[in-house]
N, C-alpha and C positions, 0 to 999 in steps of 0.2 A: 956819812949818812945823809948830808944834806944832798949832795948831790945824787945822789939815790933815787929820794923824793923828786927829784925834777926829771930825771926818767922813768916816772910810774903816770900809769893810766890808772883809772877807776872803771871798771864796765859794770852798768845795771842791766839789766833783763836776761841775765842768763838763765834758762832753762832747766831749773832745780828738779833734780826726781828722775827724770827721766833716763839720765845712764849715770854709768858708775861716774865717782869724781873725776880720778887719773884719766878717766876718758874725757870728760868736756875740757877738763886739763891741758888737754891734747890738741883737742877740735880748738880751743881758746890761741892754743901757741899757733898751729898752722896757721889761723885767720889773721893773726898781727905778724906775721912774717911774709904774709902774701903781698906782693907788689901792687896788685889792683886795689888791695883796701890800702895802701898810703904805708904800708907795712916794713918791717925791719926786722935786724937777728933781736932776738926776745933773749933777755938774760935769765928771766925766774916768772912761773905764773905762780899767782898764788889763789888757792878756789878747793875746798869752798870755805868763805869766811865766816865771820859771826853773823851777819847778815844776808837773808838767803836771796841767791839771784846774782850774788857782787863776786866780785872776782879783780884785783889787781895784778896790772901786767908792766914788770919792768925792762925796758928794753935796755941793750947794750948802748946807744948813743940817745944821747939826748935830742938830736934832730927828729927822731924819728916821731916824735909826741907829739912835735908842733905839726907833722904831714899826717898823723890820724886823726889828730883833734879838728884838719880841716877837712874830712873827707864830710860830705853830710852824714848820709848813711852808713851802720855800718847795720848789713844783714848777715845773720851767723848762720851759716848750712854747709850741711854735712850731709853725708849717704845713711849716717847714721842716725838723723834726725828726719823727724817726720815733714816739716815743712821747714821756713826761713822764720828765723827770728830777729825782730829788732834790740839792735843793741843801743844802751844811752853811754857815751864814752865821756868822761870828762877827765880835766887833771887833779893829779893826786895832790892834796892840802890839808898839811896838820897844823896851821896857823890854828892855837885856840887863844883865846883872849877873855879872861874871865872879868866879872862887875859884882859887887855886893847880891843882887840880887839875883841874878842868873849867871850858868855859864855859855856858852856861845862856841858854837862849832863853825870855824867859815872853811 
C-alpha cells in the first residue's frame, strides 16, 4: 500500500456537474496518459470523491508523478467540455500526526 501512495496524484478543480462521472473519469485517465502533459499508463482513477472537484490518479510507475508534478500547468479539455479547465496537481499524502489538542492533516 505504501508504494501505492507514492504513485498517486491528488487533482483539484475538476469540473463537478457537468457530465456524468465515468465520463470525466475518462477525460481524467486520457489527460495523465498523454505525453504533452508529462503523462503515463494510469493504473486506476478514482472520481468522484468525498470532496467535490478532487479526483486521485494512480499511475503504473512511480516516475511518472515526479514528470506531472513538474509540468506547471495542467489544462483539462476535452471536445466534451465547454472550455479548458485549470487543474491544481499535487502528491498524494496520508502522513497524519495527531497532538492533544488538535489533529493535523499534512
Amino acid at each position: 500500500q505504501a508504494a501505492r501512495s507514492t504513485r498517486t496524484i491528488v487533482i483539484a478543480g475538476v469540473p463537478a456537474g457537468l457530465l456524468q462521472d465515468d465520463v470525466m473519469a475518462d477525460i481524467l485517465t486520457i489527460h495523465f496518459q498523454m505525453s504533452r502533459n508529462n503523462g503515463g499508463d494510469v493504473e486506476e482513477v478514482t472520481y468522484p470523491t468525498r470532496s467535490q472537484g478532487v479526483a486521485y490518479i494512480t499511475f503504473e510507475d512511480q516516475g511518472v508523478v515526479e514528470r506531472v508534478l513538474k509540468k506547471e500547468q495542467h489544462l483539462l479539455q476535452d471536445k466534451r467540455l465547454s472550455r479548458r479547465y485549470p487543474l491544481t496537481v499535487t502528491r498524494y499524502c496520508r502522513k497524519v500526526s495527531s497532538s492533544p489538542l488538535h489533529l493535523i492533516v499534512l
